[in-house]
NUDRENVEX-917264 format. One line per 3 residues: number of its first residue (from 0); their letters; for each residue x, y, z of C-alpha. Coordinates in steps of 0.001 Angstrom, whole numbers, plus 500000, padded with zeros to 6 digits. Layout:
NUM) a) X,Y,Z  ...
END
This chain:
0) xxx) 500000,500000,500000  500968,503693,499750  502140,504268,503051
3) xxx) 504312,501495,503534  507680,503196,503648  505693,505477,506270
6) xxx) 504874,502985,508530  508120,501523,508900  509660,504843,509966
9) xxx) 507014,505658,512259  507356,502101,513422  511134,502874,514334
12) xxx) 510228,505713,515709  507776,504214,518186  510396,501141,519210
15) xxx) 512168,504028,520738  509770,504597,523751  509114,500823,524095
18) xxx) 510861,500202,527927  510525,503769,529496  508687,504415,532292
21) xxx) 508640,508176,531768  508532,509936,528318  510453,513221,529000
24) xxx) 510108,516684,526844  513294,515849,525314  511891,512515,524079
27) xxx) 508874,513925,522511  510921,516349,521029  513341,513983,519479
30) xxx) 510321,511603,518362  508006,514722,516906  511388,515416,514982
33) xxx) 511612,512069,513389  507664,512067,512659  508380,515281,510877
36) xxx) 510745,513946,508622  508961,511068,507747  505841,513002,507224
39) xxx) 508011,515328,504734  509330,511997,503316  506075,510548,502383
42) xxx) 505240,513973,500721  502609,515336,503270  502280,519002,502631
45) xxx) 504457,521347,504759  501592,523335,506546  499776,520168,507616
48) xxx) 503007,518405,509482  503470,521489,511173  499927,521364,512643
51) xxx) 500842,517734,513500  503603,517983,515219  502309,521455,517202
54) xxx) 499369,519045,518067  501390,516017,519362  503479,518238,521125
57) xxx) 501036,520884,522751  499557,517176,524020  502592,514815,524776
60) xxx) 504552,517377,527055  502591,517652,530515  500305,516136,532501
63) xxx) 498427,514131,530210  501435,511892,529087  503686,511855,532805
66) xxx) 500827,510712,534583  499798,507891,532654  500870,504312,533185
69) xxx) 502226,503669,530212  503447,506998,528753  504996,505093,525924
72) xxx) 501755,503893,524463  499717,507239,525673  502664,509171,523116
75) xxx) 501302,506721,520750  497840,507001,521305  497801,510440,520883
78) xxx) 499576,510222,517690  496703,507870,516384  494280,510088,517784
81) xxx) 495728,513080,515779  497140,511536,512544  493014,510251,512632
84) xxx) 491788,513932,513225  493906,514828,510215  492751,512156,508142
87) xxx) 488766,513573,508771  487698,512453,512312  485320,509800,511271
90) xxx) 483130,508187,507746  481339,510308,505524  478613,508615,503848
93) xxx) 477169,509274,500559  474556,511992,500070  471454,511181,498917
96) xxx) 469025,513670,497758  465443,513497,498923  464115,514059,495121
99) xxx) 464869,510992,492569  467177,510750,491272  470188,511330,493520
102) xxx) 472535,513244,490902  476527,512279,491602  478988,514686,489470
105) xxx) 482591,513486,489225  485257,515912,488453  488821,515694,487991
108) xxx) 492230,515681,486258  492424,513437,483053  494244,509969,483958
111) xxx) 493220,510372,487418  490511,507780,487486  487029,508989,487237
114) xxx) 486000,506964,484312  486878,503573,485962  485632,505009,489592
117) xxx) 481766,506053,488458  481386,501948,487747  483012,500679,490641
120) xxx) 480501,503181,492444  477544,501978,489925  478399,498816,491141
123) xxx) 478281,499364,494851  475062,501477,494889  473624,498114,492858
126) xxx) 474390,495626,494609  474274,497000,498527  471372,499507,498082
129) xxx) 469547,497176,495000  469360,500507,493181  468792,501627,489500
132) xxx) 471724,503675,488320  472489,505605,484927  475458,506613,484294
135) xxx) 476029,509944,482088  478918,509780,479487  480294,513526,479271
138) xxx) 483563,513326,478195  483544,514046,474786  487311,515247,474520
141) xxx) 488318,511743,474900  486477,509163,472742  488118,506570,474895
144) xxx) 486178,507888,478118  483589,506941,476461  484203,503315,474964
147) xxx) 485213,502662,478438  481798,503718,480456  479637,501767,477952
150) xxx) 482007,498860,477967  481716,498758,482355  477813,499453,481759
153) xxx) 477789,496497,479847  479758,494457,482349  477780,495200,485301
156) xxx) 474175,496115,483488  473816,499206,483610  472579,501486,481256
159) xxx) 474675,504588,479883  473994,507193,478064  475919,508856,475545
162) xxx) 475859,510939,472306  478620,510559,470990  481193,513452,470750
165) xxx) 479126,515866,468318  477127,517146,471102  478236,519432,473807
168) xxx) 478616,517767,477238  475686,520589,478925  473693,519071,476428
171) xxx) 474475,514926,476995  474220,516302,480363  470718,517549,480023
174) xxx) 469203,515098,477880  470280,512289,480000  468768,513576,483672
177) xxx) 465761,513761,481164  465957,510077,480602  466541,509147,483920
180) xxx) 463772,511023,485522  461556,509091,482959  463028,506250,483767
183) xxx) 462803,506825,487750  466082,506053,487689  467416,506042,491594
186) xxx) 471228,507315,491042  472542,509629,488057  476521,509437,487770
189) xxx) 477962,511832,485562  481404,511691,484227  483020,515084,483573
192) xxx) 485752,515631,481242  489354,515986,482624  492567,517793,481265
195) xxx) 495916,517227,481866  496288,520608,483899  493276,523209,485245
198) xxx) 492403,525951,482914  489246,528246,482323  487602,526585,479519
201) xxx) 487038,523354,482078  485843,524596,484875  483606,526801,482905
204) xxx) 481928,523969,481544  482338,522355,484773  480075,525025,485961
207) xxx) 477430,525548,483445  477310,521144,484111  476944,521713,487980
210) xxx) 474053,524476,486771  472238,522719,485005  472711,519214,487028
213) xxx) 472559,520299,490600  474380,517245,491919  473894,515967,495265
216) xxx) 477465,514877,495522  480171,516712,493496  483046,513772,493798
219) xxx) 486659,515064,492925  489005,512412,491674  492320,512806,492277
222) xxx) 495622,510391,491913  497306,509373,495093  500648,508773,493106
225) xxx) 500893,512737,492599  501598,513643,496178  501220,517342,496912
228) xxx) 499834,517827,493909  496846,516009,494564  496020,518100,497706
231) xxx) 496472,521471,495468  494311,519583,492653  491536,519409,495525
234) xxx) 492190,523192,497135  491290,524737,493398  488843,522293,492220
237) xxx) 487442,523133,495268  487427,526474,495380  485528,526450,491578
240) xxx) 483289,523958,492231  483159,523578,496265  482761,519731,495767
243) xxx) 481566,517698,498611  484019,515156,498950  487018,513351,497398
246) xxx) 488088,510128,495651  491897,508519,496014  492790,506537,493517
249) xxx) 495994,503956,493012  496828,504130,496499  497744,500868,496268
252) xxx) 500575,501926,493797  504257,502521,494461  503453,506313,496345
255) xxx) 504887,508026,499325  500794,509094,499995  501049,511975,501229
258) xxx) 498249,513083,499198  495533,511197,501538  497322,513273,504820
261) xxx) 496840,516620,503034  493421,516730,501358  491036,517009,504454
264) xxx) 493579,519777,506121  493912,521762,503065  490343,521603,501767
267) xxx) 488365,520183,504799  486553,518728,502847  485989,514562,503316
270) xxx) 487834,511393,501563  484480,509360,501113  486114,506519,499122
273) xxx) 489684,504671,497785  490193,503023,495060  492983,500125,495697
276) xxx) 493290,498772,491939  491943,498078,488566  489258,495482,489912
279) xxx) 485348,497004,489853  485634,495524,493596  488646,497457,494421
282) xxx) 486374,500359,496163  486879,500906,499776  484611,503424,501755
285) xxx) 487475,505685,503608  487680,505322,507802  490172,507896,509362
288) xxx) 490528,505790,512347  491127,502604,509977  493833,504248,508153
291) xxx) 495190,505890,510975  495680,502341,512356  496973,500586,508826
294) xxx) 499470,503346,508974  500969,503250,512270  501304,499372,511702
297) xxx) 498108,498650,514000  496329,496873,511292  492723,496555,510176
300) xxx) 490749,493788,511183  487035,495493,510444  487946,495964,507099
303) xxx) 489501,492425,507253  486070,491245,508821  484157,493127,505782
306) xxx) 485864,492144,503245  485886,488652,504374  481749,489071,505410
309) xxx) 481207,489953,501350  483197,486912,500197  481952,484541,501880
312) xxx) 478674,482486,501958  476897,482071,505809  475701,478499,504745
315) xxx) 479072,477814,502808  480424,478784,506026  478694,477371,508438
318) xxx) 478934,473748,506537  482675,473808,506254  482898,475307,509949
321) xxx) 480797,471658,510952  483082,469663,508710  486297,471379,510092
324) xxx) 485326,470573,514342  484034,466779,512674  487785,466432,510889
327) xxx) 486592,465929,507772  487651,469097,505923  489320,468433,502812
330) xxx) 491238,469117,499357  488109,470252,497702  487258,472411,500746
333) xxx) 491166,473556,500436  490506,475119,496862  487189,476470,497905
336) xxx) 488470,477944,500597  491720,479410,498956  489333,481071,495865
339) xxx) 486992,482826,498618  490413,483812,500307  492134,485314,497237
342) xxx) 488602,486849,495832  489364,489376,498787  491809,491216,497399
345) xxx) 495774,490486,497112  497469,488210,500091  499968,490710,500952
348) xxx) 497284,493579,501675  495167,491325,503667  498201,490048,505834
351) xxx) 499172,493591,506552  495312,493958,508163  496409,491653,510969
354) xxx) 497355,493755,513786  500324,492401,514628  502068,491727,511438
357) xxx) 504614,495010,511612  506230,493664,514251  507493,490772,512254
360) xxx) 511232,491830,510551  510690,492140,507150  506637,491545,507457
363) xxx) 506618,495062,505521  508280,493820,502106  506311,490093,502174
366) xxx) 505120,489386,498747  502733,486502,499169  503946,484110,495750
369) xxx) 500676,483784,493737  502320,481508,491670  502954,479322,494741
372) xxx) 499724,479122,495392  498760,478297,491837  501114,475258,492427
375) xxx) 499548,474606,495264  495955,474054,493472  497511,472724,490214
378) xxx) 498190,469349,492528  495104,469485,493653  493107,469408,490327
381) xxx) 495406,466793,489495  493803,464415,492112  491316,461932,491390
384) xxx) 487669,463021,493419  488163,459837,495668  491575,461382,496153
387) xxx) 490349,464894,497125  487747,463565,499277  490601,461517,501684
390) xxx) 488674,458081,500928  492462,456886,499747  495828,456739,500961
393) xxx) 498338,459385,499114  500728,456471,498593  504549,457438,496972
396) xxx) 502734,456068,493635  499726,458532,493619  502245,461043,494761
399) xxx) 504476,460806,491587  501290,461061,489569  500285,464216,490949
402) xxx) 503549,465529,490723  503569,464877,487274  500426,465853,486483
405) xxx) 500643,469362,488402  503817,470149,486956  505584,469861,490272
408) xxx) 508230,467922,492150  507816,465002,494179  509556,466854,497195
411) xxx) 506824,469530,496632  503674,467471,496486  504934,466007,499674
414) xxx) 505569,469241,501517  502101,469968,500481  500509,467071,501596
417) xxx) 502521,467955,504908  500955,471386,505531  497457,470210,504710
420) xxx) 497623,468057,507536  499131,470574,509848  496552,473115,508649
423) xxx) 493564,470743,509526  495259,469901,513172  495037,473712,513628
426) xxx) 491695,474417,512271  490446,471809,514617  492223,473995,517262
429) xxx) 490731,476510,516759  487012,475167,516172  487604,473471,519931
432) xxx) 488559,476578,521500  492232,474488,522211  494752,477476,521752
435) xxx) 497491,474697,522324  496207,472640,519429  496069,475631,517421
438) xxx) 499585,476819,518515  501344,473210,517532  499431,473200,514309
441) xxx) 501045,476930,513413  504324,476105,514696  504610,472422,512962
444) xxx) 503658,474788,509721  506599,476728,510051  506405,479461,507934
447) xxx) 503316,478352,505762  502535,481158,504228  504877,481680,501026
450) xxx) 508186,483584,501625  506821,484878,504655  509921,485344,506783
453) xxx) 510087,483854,510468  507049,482185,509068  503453,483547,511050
456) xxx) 503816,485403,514295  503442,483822,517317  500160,484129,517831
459) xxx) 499756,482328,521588  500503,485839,523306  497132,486601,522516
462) xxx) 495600,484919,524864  492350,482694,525018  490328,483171,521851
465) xxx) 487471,480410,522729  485001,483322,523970  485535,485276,520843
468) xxx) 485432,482281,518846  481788,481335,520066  480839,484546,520034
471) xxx) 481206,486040,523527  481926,489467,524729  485676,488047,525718
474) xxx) 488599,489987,523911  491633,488064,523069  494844,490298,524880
477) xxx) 496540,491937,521859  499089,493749,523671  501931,491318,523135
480) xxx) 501157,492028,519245  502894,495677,519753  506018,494102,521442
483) xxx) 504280,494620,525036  503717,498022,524298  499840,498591,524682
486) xxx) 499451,497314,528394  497737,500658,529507  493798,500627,530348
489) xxx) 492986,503362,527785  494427,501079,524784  492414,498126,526428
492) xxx) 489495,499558,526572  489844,500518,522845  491034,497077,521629
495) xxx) 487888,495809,523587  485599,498586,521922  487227,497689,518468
498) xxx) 486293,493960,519002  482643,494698,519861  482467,496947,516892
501) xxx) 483507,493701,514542  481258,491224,516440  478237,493530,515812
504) xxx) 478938,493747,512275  478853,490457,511351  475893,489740,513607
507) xxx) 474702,492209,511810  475560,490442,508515  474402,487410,509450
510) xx) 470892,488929,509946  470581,490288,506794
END
């Protein structure tokens, strides 16, 4: 993600205070120092790190940090608190208009993503509010823009409608809220025309389109690789326009993201969604506390919870979760299980949602091998169903036939074959509420997981998960995840709150 080189120096930063009992002023200078620079580094603008820092400091030296138990973690918490306060507080949700149709205007540079972001949003408002969308094409600068927004309307089924490039974009826009009012359409999502730099002629038509349309939502779109740039993208556009809220694309590219850090400060207004690749399902609504927390190396487990809740089926689930405590999960199971897991997004990204996972040296560069994985199936589509189903040994004979037919060694199949076994003795662990079980099963694995160095992390400081696991109130203690930092009541009491939040959701889920 974008703010990987980030999190690793704030990381170092924070080992710093692990140990004292007492943060002094001359230790929260010296860490507000090296925050700076990495701030700078990741290409936050200038004005907002200064805020920051004034912030963190104004709140680190005195009473509320030298009283505390555990003035390492409070230093921390307070950073969290503010880098999430700089990031927008808390979600903005989508306006909706109380007339039909809601009208959605997205604005932008050219290249910056709107095109590809009004269907991954047609998409969304689909299939989670069952609604009838339209989108507008009003690029007519860029024949291509328009290609591309039939071409996703076709894809997901929904209508768009165009004129071509002969008529002026006021015009497509006018004739097509025409067509969607007849056709009590719920959602109208226009998409503007970009250039590759501001000028008058734009956001004049920008203008007479915002006239005319009288959007609920006026969306800007800006690219996340850009840096500082983005955030003076958003000031002007803003200033023209006053949009309600802001897109960030590719921040799952190679980007020091400083762009996301600057925005809200510089325009105030909200980040409402992110894009995180190419995918129509790479859409994520934006939580400041969420990012705060993926960027100080916390991790993410709601949006690990969500992600997984829209993946995977209840009954699906609650069948394998029967045949897993009964010892009868299997290779079939395996593959299903591995599709729903990869259908979530890439490995790496998801790993780096586990709270937990910074600590591990080197967990920030893991590149989970796909093609491993594709090995990994490719022996076991090579088994016979009888095979896949355990009803016969894996004798050395069967073995060199799957090697052969998967394309893989002997050695490998057998290492396979190895950690499938280990896997199920943990899974059965866990489905007893036996940490221990669990525990061998991870350790026996050791390092599972594709070039992940030091192989998981040892996950028996957490304590006992059997009351989360059958859906208690109980909390499993993550403080050994942060290297025994987080010990104090104030971080407990959030961990706890965090855990509630994630049970409700997916009771929640399972109701609908």
């Amino acid at each position: 993600m974008a703010f990987e080189n980030l999190t690793e120096r704030l990381q170092g930063v924070f080992k710093n205070l692990r140990g004292k009992r007492k943060v002094t002023e001359n230790d929260v200078l010296e860490i507000t120092k090296e925050i700076r620079v990495a701030l700078l580094e990741a290409d936050v603008a200038l004005p907002v790190v200064k805020k920051f820092i004034r912030n963190i400091r104004d709140r680190a030296i005195g009473t509320e940090v030298s009283e505390a138990l555990n003035p390492a973690q409070q230093v921390i918490s307070i950073v969290n608190e503010e880098l999430t306060a700089i990031l927008g507080g808390g979600e903005a949700e989508l306006l909706k208009s109380p007339k039909i149709p809601t009208i959605i205007m997205m604005v932008g540079l050219q290249g910056a993503g709107k095109t590809t972001f009004a269907g991954k949003l047609a998409k969304k408002l689909k299939e989670e509010q069952n609604a009838r969308p339209l989108m507008i094409a009003a690029d007519v600068y860029r024949p291509a823009a328009i290609d591309q927004l039939k071409t996703l309307g076709e894809q997901l089924d929904i209508p768009v409608y165009d004129e071509g490039t002969a008529e002026s974009p006021v015009n497509i826009v006018k004739n097509g809220l025409a067509k969607a009012r007849e056709e009590r359409k719920d959602y109208v999502l226009i998409d503007t025309a970009g250039r590759l730099e501001i000028d008058d002629k734009l956001m004049d038509e920008l203008r007479q389109i915002k006239a005319l349309a009288e959007p609920t939502e006026i969306l800007l779109v800006v690219d996340a690789m850009t840096g500082q740039v983005a955030a003076q993208v958003a000031k002007t556009f803003d200033e023209q326009l006053d949009i309600t809220g802001v897109i960030i694309t590719k921040l799952d590219g190679d980007t020091r993201g400083g762009a996301a850090l600057s925005i809200r400060e510089i325009t105030g207004k909200p980040i409402k969604f992110t894009g995180t690749g190419e995918k129509l399902t790479d859409l994520e609504v934006f939580y400041p506390d969420r990012m705060s927390s993926r960027i100080l190396g916390m991790g993410d487990m709601l949006t690990l919870i969500e992600k997984a809740q829209s993946q995977f089926d209840e009954e699906q689930s609650a069948k394998l979760a029967e045949k897993m405590a009964e010892n009868r999960f299997d290779y079939s199971d395996f593959i299903e299980q591995l599709d729903q897991v990869q259908s979530m997004g890439p490995l790496d990204e998801i790993m780096k949602m586990i709270p937990g996972m910074s600590e591990i040296p080197g967990a920030a560069n893991v590149k989970v091998d796909e093609k491993e994985i594709a090995r990994q199936k490719a022996i076991v589509l090579s088994m016979t169903p009888a095979e896949r189903r355990l009803e016969v040994e894996l004798n050395p004979a069967r073995r060199r036939r799957l090697a052969a037919g998967s394309g893989n060694s002997y050695v490998d199949v057998n290492k396979f074959i190895k950690r499938f076994n280990q896997s199920k003795e943990m899974m059965q662990g866990m489905m007893s509420g036996d940490m221990n079980a669990m525990m061998a099963g991870m350790a026996k694995q050791n390092g599972g997981m594709p070039n992940l160095p030091g192989g998981m992390p040892d996950m028996s400081q957490l304590g006992d998960l059997s009351g989360l696991m059958g859906g208690g109130a109980g909390a499993p203690d993550m403080s050994a995840m942060f290297g025994g930092g987080i010990k104090g009541k104030a971080s407990q009491f959030a961990m706890k709150q965090a855990m509630k939040r994630a049970q409700k959701k997916m009771k929640k889920g399972r109701k609908k």
